[in-house]
LUMNULUM-185177 format. One line per field, with one value per residue (C-alpha): x, y, z; residue in three letters. Coordinates in nm, 4 decimals. Example, Ala and Ser with C-alpha at 12.3 -4.5 7.8 and 13.67 -1.06 7.14 Angstrom:
2
px: 1.2300,1.3670
py: -0.4500,-0.1060
pz: 0.7800,0.7140
resn: ALA,SER
REM end
This chain:
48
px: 4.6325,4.7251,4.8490,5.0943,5.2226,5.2877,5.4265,5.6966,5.7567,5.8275,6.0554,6.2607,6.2743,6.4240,6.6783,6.8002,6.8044,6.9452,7.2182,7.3097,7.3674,7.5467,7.7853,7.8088,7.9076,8.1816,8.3281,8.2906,8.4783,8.7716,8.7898,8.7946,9.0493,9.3003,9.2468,9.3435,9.6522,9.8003,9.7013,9.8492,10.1466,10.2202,10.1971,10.4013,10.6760,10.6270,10.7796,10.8831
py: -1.0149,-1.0634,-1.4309,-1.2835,-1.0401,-1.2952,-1.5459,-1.2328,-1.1860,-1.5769,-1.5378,-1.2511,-1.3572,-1.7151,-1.5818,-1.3440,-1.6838,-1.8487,-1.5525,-1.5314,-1.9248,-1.8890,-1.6291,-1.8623,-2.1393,-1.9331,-1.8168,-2.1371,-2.2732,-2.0686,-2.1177,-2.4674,-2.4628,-2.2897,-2.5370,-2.8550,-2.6474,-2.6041,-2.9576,-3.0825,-2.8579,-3.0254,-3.3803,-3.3132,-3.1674,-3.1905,-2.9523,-3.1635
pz: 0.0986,0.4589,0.3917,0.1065,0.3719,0.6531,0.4043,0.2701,0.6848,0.6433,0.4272,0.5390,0.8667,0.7369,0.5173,0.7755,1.0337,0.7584,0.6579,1.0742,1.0758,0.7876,0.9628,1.2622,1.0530,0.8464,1.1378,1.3446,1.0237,1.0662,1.3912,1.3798,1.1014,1.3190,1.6072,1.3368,1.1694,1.5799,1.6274,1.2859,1.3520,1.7321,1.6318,1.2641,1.4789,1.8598,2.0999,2.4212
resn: UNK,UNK,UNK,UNK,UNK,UNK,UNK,UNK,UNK,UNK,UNK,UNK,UNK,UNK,UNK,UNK,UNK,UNK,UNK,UNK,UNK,UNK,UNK,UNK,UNK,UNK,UNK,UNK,UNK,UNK,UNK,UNK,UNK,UNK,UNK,UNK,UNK,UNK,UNK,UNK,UNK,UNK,UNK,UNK,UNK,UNK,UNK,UNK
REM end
């Protein structure tokens, strides 16, 4: 009974790692997506 418990504990506590990397990654995405369109942007038309 006690190994079912700390198994379920297992498992929450991964999928809630799991769910916050997840976050970290989406927004890390977006964020690196906005850094490549400015860099795209500069060298398609550059400034100076």
């Amino acid at each position: 009974m006690a190994i079912n418990f700390y198994i379920c504990r297992i498992q929450i506590y991964l999928s809630q790692s799991l769910f916050k990397l997840a976050v970290v990654i989406c927004m890390f995405g977006k964020f690196y997506a906005q850094i490549q369109e400015k860099i795209i942007f500069k060298v398609i038309s550059p400034t100076n």
